[in-house]
C-alpha positions in Angstrom: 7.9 44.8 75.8 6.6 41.9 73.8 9.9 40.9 72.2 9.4 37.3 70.5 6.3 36.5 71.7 4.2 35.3 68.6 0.8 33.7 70.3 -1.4 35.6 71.3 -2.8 34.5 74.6 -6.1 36.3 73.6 -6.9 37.3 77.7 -7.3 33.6 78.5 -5.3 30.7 80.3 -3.5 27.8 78.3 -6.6 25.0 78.5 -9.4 27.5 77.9 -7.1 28.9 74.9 -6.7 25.6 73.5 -10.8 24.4 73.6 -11.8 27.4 72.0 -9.2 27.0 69.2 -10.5 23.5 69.1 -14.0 24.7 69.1 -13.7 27.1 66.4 -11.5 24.9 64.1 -14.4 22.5 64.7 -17.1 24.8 63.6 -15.0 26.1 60.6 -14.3 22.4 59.3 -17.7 21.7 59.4 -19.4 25.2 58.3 -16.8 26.1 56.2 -16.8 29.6 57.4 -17.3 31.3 60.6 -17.5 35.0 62.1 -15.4 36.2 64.8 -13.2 38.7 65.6 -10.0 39.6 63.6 -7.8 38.6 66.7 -9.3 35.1 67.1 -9.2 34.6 63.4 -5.4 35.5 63.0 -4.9 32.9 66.5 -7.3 30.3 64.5 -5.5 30.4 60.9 -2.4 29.6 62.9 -3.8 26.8 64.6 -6.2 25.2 61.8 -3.4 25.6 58.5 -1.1 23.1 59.8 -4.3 20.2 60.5 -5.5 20.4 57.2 -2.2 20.0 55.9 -1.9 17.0 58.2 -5.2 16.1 56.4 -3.2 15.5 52.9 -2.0 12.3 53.5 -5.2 10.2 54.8 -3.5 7.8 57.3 -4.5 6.7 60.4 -1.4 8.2 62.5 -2.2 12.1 60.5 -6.0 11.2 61.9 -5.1 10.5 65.2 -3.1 13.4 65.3 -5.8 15.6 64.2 -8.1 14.5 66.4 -5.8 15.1 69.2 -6.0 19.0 68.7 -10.2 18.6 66.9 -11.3 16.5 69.8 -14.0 16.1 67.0 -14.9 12.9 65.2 -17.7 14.2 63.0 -15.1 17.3 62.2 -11.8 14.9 61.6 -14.4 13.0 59.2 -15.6 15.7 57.5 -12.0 17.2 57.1 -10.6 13.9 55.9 -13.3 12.9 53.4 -14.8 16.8 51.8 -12.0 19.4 52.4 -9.0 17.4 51.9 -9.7 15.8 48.2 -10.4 19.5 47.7 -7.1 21.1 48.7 -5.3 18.6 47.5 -3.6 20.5 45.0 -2.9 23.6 47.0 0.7 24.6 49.0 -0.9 26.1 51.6 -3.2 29.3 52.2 -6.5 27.6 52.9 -7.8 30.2 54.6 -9.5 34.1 53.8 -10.1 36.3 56.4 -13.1 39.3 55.7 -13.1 42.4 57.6 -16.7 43.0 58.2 -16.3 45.7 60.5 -16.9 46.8 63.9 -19.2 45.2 66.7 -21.9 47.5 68.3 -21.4 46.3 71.8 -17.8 46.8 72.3 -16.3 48.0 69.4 -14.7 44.8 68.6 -13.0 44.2 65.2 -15.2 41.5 63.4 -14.4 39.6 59.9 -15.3 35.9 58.7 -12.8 33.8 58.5 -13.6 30.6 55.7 -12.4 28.1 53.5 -11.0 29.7 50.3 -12.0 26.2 48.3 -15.6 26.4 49.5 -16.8 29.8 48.6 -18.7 29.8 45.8 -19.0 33.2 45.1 -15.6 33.9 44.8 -14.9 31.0 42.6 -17.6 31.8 40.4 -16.0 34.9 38.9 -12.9 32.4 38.0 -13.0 32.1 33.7 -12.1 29.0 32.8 -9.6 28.3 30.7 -10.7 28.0 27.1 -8.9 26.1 24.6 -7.0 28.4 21.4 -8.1 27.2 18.4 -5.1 26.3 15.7 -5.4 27.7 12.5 -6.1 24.9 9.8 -4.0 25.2 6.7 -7.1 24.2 4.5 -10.0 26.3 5.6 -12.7 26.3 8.2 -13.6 23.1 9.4 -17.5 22.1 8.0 -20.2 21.3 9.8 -22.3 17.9 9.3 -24.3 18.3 5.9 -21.2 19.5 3.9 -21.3 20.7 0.1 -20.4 16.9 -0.7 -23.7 15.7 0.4 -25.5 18.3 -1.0 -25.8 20.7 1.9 -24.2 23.9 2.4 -22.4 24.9 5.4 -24.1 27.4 8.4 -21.4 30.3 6.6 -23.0 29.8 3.8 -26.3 29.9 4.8 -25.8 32.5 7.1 -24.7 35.0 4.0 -28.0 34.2 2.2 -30.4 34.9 4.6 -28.1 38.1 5.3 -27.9 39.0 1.6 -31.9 38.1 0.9 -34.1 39.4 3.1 -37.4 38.2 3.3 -40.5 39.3 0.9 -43.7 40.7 2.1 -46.5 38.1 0.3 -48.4 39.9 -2.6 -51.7 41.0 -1.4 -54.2 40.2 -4.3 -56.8 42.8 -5.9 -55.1 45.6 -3.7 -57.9 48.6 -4.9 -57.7 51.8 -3.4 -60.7 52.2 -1.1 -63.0 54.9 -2.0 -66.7 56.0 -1.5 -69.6 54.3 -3.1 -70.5 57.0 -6.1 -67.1 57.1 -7.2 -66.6 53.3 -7.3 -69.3 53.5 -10.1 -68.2 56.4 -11.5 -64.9 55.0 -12.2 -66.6 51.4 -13.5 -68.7 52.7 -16.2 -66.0 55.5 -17.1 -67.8 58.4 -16.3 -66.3 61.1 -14.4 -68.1 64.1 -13.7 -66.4 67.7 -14.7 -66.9 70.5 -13.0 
């Protein structure tokens, strides 16, 4: 039974448990996002959350103590100057875990486990917030060229070229077309009766 035992020891011994967390925290500090398998993911989210937290207050006793699990000075860097500033505001959660699916060799579980700040695509689909216009107790605000300089507002002009729609031009000495003999049949007034 497996009563209270909350790590999971992922089929390795202590030191080569604790580089690959290393390693991988590493690699997702730096990449922002990383695939593995659901397992190691779950193990990394564990070990990674708590380090950027660290990361919050920029000082060197919180860098030396993340670099003591990183072993990383290019990763402490660029968790201290680009992810920090950026989760600044959050309480925690930094990371998303993807299922992907299943591995063809063995069958494995696989997902991608990233930064929740640094995915764009997600973030995208975020509206943001739009200010609510107040309702003015004297009318619609005008635009520049108001009726006291002469000019009318778009409203205004937007009705008029809704209300009068635009004229065809008028297409001078518009004849009917017709044959030759009755062009000078119908000039001298003669028309033939049959």
């Amino acid at each position: 039974m497996r009563h209270n035992k909350k790590i999971n020891h992922l089929g390795r011994q202590a030191g080569h448990r604790k580089a690959l967390m290393s390693n991988m925290a590493s690699s997702l500090i730096i990449h922002k996002r990383i695939e593995t398998t659901v397992a190691k993911a779950k193990a990394l989210r564990k070990y990674v959350e708590p380090l950027i937290t660290k990361s919050k207050q920029d000082t060197t006793h919180s860098r030396r103590v993340v670099f003591s699990y990183l072993k990383d000075k290019y990763a402490v860097t660029e968790l201290f100057r680009e992810v920090a500033p950026k989760i600044a505001d959050r309480p925690g959660g930094y990371t998303r875990i993807l299922h992907t699916g299943f591995r063809l060799g063995d069958g494995a579980e696989m997902c991608i486990i990233e930064l929740v700040d640094f995915n764009e695509a997600y973030n995208t689909g975020v509206v943001p917030e739009t200010k609510t216009r107040t309702r003015r107790s004297r009318g619609a605000k005008k635009a520049e060229g108001t009726a006291a300089e002469g000019g009318e507002t778009p409203v205004a002009e937007a009705k008029e070229a809704k209300a009068a729609p635009a004229k065809k031009p008028a297409v001078r000495n518009a004849a009917p077309k017709t044959s030759g003999a009755k062009t000078a049949a119908v000039k001298t007034g003669a028309t033939k009766k049959g």
